[in-house]
N, C-alpha and C positions, 0 to 999 in steps of 0.2 A: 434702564427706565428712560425712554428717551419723551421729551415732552416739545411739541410745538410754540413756537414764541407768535403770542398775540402779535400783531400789526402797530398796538401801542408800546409794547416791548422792544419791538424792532426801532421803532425810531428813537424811544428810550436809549437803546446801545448805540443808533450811531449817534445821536448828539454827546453820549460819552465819548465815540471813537472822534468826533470833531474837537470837544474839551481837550483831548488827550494832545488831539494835535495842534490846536493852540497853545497848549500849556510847552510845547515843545520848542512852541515858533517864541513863546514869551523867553524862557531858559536861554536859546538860543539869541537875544536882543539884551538879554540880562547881563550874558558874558560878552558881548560886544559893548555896550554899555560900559564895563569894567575895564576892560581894554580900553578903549574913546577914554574914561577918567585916568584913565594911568597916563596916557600919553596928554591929557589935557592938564593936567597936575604941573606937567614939565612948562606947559605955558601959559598955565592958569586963566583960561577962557571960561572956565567952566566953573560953578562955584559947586562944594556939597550940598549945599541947601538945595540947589536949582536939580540937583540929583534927588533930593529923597522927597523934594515935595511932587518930584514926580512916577518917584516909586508909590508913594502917599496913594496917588492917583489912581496906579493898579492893582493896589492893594485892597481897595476897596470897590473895583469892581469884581477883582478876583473872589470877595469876599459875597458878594451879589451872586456870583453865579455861582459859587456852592450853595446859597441858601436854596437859590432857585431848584438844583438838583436835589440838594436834601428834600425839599418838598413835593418833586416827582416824584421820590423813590417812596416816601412814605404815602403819595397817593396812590400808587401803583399797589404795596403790599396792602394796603385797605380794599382796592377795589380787590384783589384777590381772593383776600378772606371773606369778603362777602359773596362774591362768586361760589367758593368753595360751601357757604352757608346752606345756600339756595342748592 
């Protein structure tokens, strides 16, 4: 059963295939990050706090931009079913 993806679908997935790859480029800053406090530990430039209030930071946009996605996904499967209605 093969079905065509609406045009609001398509950019639906690739703003996911763009999340994916931010969320890769963040992983990827996260473990450097770790690295930079380990070696900055050795000469204490760096304090924990000045680290987690700025995880703090992306933690709560990370938390923004799932809401935002939860909220496509559930307008998408609404306009569906109502599609499907009609």
């Amino acid at each position: 059963m093969e079905q065509q993806l609406t045009p609001l679908q398509q950019k639906v997935l690739g703003r996911y295939k763009d999340l994916a790859s931010c969320l890769k480029d963040l992983d990827h800053s996260i473990k450097e990050l770790n690295i930079q406090q380990k070696k900055d530990k050795e000469s204490d430039n760096v304090s924990p706090d000045e680290i987690l209030k700025e995880m703090r930071e992306i933690e709560v946009k990370i938390g923004l931009i799932g809401t935002l996605l939860k909220g496509s996904v559930y307008s998408l499967i609404l306009q569906k079913q109502q599609e499907e209605k009609q």
